[in-house]
MARTORSE-534166 format. One record per residue (C-alpha): residue number from 1; residue in one letter; x, y, z. Coordinates in steps of 0.2 Angstrom, whole numbers, padded with zeros to 4 digits. Last residue first. Layout:
{NUM, 'A', {X, Y, Z}},
...
% end
This chain:
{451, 'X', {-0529, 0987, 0124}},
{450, 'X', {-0519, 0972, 0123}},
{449, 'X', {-0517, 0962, 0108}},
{448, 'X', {-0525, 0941, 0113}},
{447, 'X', {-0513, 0928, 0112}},
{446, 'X', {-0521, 0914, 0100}},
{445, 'X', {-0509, 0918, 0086}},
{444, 'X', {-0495, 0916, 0099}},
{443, 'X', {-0501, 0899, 0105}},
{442, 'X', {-0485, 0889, 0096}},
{441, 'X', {-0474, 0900, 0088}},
{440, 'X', {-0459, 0895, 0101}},
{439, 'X', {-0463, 0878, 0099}},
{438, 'X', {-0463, 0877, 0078}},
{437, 'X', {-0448, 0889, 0081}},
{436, 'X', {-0438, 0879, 0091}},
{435, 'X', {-0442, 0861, 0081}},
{434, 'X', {-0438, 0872, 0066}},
{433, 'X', {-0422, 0878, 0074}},
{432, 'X', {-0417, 0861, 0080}},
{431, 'X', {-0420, 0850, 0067}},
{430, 'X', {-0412, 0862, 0053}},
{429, 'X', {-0394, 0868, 0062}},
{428, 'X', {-0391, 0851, 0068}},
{427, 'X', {-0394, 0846, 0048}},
{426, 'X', {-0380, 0857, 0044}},
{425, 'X', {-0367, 0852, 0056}},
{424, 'X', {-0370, 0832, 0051}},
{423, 'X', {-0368, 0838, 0034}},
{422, 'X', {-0353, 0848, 0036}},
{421, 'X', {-0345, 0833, 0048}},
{420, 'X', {-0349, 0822, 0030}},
{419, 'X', {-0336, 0832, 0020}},
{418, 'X', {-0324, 0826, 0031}},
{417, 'X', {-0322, 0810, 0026}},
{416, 'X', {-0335, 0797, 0028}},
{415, 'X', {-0322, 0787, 0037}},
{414, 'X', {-0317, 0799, 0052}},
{413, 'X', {-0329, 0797, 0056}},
{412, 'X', {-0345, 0787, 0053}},
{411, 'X', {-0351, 0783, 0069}},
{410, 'X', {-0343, 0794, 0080}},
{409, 'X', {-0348, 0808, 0071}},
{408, 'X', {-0365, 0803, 0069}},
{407, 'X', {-0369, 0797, 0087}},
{406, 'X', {-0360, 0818, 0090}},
{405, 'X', {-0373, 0824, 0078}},
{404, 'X', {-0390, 0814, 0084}},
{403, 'X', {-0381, 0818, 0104}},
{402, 'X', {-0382, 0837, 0098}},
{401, 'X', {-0400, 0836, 0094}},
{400, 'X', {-0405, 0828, 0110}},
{399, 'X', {-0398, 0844, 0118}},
{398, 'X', {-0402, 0859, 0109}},
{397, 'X', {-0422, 0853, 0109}},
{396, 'X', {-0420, 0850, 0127}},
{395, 'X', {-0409, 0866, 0131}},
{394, 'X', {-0421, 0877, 0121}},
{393, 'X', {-0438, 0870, 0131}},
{392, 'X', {-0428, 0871, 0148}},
{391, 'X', {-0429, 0891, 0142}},
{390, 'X', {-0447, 0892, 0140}},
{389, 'X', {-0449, 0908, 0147}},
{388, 'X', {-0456, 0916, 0133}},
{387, 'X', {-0442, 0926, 0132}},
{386, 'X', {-0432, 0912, 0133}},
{385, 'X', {-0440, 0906, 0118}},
{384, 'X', {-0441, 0921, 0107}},
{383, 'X', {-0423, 0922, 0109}},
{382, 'X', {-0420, 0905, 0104}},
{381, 'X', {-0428, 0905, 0087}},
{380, 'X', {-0424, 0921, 0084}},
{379, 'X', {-0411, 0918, 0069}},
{378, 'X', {-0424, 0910, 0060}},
{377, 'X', {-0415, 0916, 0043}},
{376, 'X', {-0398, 0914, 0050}},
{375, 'X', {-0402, 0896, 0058}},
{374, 'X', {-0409, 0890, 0038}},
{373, 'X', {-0395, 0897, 0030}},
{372, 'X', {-0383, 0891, 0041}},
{371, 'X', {-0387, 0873, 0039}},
{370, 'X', {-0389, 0875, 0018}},
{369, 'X', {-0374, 0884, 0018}},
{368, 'X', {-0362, 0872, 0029}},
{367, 'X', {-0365, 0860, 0011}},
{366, 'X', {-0358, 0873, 0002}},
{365, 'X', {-0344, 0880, 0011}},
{364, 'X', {-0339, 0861, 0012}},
{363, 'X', {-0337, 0859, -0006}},
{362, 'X', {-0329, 0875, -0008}},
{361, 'X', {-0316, 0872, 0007}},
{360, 'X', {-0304, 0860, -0005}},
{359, 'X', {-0300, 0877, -0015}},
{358, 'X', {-0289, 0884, 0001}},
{357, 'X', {-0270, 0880, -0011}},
{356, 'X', {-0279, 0891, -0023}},
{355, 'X', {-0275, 0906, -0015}},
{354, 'X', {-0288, 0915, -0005}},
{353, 'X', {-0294, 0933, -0013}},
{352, 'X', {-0283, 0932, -0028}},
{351, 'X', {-0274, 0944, -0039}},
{350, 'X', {-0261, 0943, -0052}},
{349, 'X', {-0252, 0959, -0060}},
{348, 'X', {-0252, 0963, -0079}},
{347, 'X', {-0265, 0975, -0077}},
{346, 'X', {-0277, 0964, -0069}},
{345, 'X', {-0272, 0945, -0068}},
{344, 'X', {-0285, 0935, -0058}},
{343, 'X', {-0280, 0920, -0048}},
{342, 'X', {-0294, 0908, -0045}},
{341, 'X', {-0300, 0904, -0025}},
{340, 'X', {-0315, 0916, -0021}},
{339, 'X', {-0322, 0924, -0036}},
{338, 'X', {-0322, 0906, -0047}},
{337, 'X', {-0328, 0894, -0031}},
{336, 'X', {-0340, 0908, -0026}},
{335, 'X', {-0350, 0913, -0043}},
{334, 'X', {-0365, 0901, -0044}},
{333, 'X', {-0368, 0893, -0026}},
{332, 'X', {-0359, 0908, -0020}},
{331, 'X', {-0371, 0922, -0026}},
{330, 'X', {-0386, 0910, -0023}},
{329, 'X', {-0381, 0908, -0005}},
{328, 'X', {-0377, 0928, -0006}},
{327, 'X', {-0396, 0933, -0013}},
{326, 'X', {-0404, 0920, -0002}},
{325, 'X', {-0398, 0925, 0017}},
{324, 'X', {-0402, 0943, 0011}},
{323, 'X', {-0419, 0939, 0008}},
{322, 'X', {-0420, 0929, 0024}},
{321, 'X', {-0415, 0942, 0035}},
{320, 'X', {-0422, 0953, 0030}},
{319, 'X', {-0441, 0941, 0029}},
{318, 'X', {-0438, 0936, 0043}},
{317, 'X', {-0435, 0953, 0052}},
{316, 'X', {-0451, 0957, 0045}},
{315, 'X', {-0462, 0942, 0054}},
{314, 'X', {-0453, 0942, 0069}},
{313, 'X', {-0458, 0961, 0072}},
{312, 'X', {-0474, 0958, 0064}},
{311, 'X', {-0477, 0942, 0077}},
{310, 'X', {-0469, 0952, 0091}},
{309, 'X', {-0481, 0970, 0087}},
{308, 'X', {-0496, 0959, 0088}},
{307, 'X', {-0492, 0952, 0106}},
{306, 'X', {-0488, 0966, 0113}},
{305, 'X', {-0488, 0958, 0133}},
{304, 'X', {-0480, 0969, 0141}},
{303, 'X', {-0467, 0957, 0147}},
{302, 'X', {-0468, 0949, 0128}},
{301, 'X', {-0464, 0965, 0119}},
{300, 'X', {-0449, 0970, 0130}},
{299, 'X', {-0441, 0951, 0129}},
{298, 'X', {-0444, 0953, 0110}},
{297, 'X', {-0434, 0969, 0110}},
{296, 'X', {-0421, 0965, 0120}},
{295, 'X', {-0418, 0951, 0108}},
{294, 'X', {-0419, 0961, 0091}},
{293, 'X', {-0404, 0968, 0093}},
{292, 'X', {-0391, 0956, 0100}},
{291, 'X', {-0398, 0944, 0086}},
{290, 'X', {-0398, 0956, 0075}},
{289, 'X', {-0380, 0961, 0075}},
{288, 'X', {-0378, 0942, 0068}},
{287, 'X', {-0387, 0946, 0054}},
{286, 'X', {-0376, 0956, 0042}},
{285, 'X', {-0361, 0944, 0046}},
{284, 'X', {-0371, 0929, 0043}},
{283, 'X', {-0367, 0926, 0024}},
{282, 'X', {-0351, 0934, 0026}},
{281, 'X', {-0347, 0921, 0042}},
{280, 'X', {-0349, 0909, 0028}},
{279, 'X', {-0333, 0914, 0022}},
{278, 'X', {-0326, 0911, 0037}},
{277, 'X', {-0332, 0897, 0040}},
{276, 'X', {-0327, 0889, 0024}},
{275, 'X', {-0308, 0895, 0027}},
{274, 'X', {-0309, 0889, 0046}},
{273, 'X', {-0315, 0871, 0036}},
{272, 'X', {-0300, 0870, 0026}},
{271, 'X', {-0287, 0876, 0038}},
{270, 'X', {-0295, 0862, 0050}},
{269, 'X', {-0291, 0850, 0035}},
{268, 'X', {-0273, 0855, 0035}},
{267, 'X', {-0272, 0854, 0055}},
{266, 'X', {-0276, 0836, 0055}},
{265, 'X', {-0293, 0822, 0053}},
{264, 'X', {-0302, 0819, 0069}},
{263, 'X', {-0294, 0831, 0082}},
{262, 'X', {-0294, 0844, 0069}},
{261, 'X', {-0309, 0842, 0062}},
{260, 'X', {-0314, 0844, 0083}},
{259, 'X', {-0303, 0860, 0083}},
{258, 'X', {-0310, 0868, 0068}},
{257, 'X', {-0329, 0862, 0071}},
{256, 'X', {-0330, 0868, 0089}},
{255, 'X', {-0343, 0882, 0089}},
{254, 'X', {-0359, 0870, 0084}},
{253, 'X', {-0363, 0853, 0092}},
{252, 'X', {-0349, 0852, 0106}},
{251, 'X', {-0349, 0873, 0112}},
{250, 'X', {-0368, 0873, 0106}},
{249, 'X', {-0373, 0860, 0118}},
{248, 'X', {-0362, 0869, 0132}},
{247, 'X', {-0372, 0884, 0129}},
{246, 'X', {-0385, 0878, 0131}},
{245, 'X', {-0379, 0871, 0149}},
{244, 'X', {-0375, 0886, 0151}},
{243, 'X', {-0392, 0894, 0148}},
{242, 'X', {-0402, 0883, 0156}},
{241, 'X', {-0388, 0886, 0172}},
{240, 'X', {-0392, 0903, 0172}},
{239, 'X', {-0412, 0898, 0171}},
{238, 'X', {-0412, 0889, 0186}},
{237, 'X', {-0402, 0901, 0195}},
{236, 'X', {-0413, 0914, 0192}},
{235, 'X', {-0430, 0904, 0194}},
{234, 'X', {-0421, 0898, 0210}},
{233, 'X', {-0414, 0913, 0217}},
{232, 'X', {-0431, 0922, 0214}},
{231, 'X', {-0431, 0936, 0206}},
{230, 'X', {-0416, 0949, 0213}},
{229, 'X', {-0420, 0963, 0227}},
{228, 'X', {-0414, 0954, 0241}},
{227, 'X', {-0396, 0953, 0232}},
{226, 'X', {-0396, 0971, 0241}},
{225, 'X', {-0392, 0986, 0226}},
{224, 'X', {-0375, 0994, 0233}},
{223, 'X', {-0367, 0990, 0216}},
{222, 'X', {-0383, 1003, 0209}},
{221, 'X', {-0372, 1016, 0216}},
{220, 'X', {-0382, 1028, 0206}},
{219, 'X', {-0398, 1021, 0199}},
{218, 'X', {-0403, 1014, 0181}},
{217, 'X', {-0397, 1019, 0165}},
{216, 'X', {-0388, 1035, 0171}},
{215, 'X', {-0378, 1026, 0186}},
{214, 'X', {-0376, 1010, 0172}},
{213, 'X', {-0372, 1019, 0160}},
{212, 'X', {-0353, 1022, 0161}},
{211, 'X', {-0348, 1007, 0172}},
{210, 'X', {-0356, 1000, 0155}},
{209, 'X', {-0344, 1009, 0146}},
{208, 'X', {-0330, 1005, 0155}},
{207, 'X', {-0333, 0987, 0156}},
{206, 'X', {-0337, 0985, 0138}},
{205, 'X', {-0319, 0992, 0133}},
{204, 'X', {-0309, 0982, 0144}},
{203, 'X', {-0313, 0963, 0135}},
{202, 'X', {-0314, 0970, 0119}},
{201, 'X', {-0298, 0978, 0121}},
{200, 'X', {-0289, 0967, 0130}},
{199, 'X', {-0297, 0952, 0116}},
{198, 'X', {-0289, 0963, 0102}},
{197, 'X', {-0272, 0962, 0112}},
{196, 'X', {-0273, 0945, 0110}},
{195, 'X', {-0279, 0944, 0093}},
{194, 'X', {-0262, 0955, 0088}},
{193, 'X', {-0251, 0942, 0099}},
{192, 'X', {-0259, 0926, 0092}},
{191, 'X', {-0255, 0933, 0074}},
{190, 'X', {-0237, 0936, 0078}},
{189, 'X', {-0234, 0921, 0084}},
{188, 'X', {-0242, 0910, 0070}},
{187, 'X', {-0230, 0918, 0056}},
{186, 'X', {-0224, 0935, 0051}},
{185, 'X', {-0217, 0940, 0033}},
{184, 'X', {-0213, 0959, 0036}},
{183, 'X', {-0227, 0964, 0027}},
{182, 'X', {-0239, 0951, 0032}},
{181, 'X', {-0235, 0955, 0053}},
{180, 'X', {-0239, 0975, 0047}},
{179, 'X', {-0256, 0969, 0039}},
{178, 'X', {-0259, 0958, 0056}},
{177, 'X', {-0254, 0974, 0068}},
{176, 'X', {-0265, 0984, 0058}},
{175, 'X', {-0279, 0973, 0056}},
{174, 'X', {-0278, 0970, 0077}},
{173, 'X', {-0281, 0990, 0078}},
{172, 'X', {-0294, 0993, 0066}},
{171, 'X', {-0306, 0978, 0073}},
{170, 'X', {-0301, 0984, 0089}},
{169, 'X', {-0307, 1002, 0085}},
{168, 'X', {-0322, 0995, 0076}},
{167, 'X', {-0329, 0982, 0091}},
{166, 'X', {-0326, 0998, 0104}},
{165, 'X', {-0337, 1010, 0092}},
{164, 'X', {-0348, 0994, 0087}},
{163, 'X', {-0352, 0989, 0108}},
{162, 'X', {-0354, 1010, 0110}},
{161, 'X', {-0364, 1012, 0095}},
{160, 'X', {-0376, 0998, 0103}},
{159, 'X', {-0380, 1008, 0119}},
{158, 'X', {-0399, 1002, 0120}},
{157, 'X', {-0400, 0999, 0139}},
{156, 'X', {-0402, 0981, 0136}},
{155, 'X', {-0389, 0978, 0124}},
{154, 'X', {-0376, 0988, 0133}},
{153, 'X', {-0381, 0980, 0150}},
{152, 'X', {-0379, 0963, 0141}},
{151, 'X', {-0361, 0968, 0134}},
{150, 'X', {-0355, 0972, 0151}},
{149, 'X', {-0363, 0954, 0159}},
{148, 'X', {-0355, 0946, 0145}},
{147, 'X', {-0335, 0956, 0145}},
{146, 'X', {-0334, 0953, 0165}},
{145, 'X', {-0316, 0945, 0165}},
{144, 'X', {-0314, 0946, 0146}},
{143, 'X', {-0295, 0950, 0148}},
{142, 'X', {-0294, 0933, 0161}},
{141, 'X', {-0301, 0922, 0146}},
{140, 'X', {-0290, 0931, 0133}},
{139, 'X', {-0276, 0925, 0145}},
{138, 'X', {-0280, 0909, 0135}},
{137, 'X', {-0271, 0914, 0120}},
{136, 'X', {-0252, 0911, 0130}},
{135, 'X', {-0259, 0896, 0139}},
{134, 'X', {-0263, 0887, 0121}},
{133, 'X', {-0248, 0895, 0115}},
{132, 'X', {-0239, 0887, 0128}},
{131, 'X', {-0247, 0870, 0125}},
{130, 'X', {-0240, 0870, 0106}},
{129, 'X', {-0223, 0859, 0108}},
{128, 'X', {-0237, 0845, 0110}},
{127, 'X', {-0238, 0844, 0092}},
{126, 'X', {-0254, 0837, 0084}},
{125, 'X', {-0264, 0851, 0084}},
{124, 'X', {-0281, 0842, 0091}},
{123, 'X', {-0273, 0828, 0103}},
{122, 'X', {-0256, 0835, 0108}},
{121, 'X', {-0258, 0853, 0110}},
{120, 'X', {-0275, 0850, 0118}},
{119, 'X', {-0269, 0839, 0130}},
{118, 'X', {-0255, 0851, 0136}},
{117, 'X', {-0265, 0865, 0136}},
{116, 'X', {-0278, 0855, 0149}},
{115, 'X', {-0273, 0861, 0165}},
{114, 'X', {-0269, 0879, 0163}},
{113, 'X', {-0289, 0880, 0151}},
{112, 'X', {-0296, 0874, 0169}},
{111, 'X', {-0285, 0888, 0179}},
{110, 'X', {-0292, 0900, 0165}},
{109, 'X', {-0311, 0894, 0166}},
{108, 'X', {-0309, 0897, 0184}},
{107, 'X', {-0303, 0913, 0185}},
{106, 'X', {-0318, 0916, 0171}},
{105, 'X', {-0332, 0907, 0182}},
{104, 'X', {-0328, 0918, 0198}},
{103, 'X', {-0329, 0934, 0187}},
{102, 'X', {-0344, 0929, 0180}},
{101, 'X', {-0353, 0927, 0195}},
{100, 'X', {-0348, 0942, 0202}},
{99, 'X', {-0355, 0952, 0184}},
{98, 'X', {-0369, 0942, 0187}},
{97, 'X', {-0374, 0945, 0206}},
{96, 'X', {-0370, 0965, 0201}},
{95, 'X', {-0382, 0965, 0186}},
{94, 'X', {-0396, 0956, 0192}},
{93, 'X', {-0398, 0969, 0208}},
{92, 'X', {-0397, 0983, 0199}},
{91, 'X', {-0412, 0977, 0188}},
{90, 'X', {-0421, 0973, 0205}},
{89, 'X', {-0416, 0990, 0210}},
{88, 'X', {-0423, 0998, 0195}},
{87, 'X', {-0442, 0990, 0195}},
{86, 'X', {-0448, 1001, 0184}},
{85, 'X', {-0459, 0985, 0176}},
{84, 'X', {-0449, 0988, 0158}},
{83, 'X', {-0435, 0990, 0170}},
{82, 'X', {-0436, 0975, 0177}},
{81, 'X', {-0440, 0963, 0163}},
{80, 'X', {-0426, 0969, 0154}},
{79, 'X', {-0414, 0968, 0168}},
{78, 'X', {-0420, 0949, 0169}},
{77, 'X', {-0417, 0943, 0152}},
{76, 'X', {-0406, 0955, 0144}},
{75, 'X', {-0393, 0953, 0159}},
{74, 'X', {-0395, 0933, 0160}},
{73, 'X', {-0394, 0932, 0143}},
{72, 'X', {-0375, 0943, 0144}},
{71, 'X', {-0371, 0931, 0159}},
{70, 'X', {-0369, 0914, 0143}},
{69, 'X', {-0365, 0905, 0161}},
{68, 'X', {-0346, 0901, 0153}},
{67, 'X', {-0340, 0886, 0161}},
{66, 'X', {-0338, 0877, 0143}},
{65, 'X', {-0337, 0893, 0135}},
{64, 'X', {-0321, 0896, 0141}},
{63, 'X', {-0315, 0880, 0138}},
{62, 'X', {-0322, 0880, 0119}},
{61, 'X', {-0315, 0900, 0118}},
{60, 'X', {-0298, 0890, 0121}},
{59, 'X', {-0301, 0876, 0110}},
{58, 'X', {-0305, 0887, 0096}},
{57, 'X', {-0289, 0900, 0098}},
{56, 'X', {-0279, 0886, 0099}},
{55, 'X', {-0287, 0875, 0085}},
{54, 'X', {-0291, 0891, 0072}},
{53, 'X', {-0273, 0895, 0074}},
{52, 'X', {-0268, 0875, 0069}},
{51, 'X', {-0280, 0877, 0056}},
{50, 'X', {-0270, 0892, 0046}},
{49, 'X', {-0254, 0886, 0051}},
{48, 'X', {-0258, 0869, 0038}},
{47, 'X', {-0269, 0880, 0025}},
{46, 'X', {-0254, 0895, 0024}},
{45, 'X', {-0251, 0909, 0035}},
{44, 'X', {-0250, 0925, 0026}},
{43, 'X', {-0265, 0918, 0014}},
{42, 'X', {-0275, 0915, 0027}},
{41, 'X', {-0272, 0930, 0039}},
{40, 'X', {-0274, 0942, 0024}},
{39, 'X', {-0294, 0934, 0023}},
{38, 'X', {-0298, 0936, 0039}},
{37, 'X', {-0294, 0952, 0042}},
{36, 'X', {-0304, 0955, 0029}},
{35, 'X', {-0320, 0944, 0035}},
{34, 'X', {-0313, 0953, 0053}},
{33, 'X', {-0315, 0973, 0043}},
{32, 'X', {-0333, 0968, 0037}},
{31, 'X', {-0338, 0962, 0056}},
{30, 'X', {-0333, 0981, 0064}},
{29, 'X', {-0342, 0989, 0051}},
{28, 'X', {-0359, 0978, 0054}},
{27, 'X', {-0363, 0983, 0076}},
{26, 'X', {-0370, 1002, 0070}},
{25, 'X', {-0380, 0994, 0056}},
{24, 'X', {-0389, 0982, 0070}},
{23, 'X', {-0394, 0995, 0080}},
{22, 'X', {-0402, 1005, 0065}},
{21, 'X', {-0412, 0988, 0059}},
{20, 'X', {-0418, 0986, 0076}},
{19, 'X', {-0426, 1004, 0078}},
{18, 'X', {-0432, 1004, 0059}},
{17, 'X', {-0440, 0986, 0065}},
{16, 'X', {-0449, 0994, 0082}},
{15, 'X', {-0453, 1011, 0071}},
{14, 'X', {-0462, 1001, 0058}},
{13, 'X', {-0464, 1012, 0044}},
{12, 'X', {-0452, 1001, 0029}},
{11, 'X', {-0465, 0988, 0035}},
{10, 'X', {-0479, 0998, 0033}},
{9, 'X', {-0479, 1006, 0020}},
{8, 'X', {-0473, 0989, 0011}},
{7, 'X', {-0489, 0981, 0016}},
{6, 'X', {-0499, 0997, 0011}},
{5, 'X', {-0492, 0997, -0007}},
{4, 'X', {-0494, 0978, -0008}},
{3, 'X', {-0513, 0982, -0004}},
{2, 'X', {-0515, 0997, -0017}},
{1, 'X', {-0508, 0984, -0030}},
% end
């Protein structure tokens, strides 16, 4: 009894995991309000309008990802490293080459996105009278011009009230303008106008702050830091383009469902699987903030070397993180289909969260749980890899696993229905986090605790 009385003195003592935990609180709020938002958007737009938002505004965060150099890695990476070391024009150095780089790479992105509108209008939503919107929703791409490389210098500098502060406010901006397009009975148009103006001020927001901290974080004029100072061009580079090309992997394996649904089946059964991705996004919604969180701090433990405090830090955040995974699958494994899609009449009104016309996304939340559950309890799989340097490693396992799922898909669909692109999500999810983590752990437990 004594012993579980020491374990959980120390776990609810850790100052590294109370640190984490803190961080990620501040980054929750902004999440619960876009499950809601969510939600009204549904029901204000039907299943069929529904999928055809979730095609556009998917296809272009796929083409933005597609060139995207995932700069936000980069920062937390490297500027990590550096100032850990006290080497502050080296940090400053990082941070000016990838806020250029990603600048170049997001003009680009938009003139790419320009030039494929049209074929994404015609072969995912079925209409080709959609291209504008698809140009209209890409100037999110121009509105987030440096948003990775400002959000990495918030994570790595520890300003994580900030990133929720600005995450809150456009949270609360874009549900008002949706709640107001509901009352007044608005459609598609409407909707892509308020998440636009939410991407402005997502986009803007992290910039400023960051142009905040920086001088206080790490040196005055720290633009002036000579690209002499970086690591070397070909370690960096090497590992930017790791990162993208990761990225890449999860743009075809994992972030595309809705508009690859889309492209195999038709906009009503994209409305299905947004619905079942949105409510799983309750189910990784608490742990997604860690992610951000806990990944400075693994880079910080392993560049100096705390080998101990890493495997308690991994080990606790598991067990959060896999608690809470648990206690809502079972929830909606028992309860969801009733809660989520039945009308409820309460003092002689009727109430619903999605109408019942969404009831064909049950099957499919399910099967996406196993998946998810599995990457949101081992949610540090990858970060613990590139900290560890091994961030070829990530790309390989990422890579080969998303040709097993894309040989599926074009195997099978769209005749196995589209149940089976859930189960081809979810077993992408199991054989490459616990490949990841298998490698990741590997030698840790021989590492020898500094003194």
């Amino acid at each position: 009894m004594s012993s579980w009385l020491e374990k959980a003195r120390a776990f609810a003592g850790d100052r590294l995991l109370r640190r984490v935990v803190r961080n990620s609180t501040y980054l929750f709020a902004s999440n619960v309000i876009a499950a809601v938002l969510g939600i009204v958007t549904a029901n204000l737009l039907g299943v069929a309008v529904f999928g055809t938002l979730g095609i556009i505004t998917g296809f272009v965060a796929d083409v933005n990802r597609l060139l995207s150099f995932r700069m936000n890695d980069v920062v937390v990476r490297y500027v990590g490293e550096a100032m850990a070391q006290g080497k502050k024009e080296r940090a400053a150095a990082v941070v000016k080459a990838a806020g250029l780089a990603e600048a170049l790479t997001s003009l680009a992105a938009f003139g790419v996105l320009a030039l494929l509108a049209p074929l994404g209008a015609r072969f995912f939503a079925k209409d080709a009278a959609l291209a504008p919107l698809f140009i209209l929703y890409g100037l999110s791409i121009l509105a987030n011009l440096n948003y990775e490389t400002s959000t990495g210098v918030l994570q790595v500098t520890g300003h994580f009230r900030t990133q929720a502060l600005i995450n809150l406010a456009q949270s609360v901006i874009v549900a008002a303008l949706i709640i107001a397009a509901a009352l007044r009975g608005g459609g598609l148009m409407d909707v892509l106008w308020a998440y636009l103006i939410g991407k402005f001020i997502l986009g803007a927001g992290p910039v400023a702050a960051a142009l905040y901290w920086l001088p206080r974080a790490i040196r005055r004029n720290w633009w002036q830091a000579s690209f002499s100072a970086l690591p070397p061009w070909r370690e960096l580079a090497r590992f930017a383009l790791s990162t993208n090309f990761s990225a890449t992997i999860n743009l075809v394996a994992r972030d595309s469902e809705v508009p690859w649904v889309g492209l195999f089946f038709n906009a009503t059964i994209a409305g299905y699987y947004k619905t079942a991705l949105q409510v799983i996004n309750l189910l990784v919604m608490p742990i997604n903030p860690f992610i951000s969180t806990t990944f400075p701090e693994i880079t910080r433990a392993v560049a100096e070397r705390a080998w101990q405090r890493l495997r308690d830090l991994l080990r606790r955040v598991s067990l959060i993180a896999g608690g809470w995974t648990g206690a809502v699958a079972l929830g909606l494994v028992l309860f969801g289909r009733q809660a989520l899609f039945s009308t409820w009449q309460l003092f002689g009104r009727s109430f619903h969260i999605y109408k019942p016309v969404y009831e064909p996304a049950f099957p499919v939340l399910l099967i996406l749980l196993i998946g998810y559950g599995v990457a949101n309890t081992l949610f540090w799989s990858r970060p613990l890899l590139l900290a560890r340097g091994m961030a070829d490693f990530a790309l390989a396992v990422s890579f080969w696993a998303m040709l097993g799922k894309l040989a599926l898909g074009v195997l099978f669909l769209p005749r196995a229905g589209y149940l089976a692109e859930a189960g081809f999500l979810s077993l992408y999810f199991a054989a490459s986090v616990g490949v990841m983590v298998w490698r990741g752990l590997s030698g840790l437990c021989s590492m020898e605790q500094p003194v």
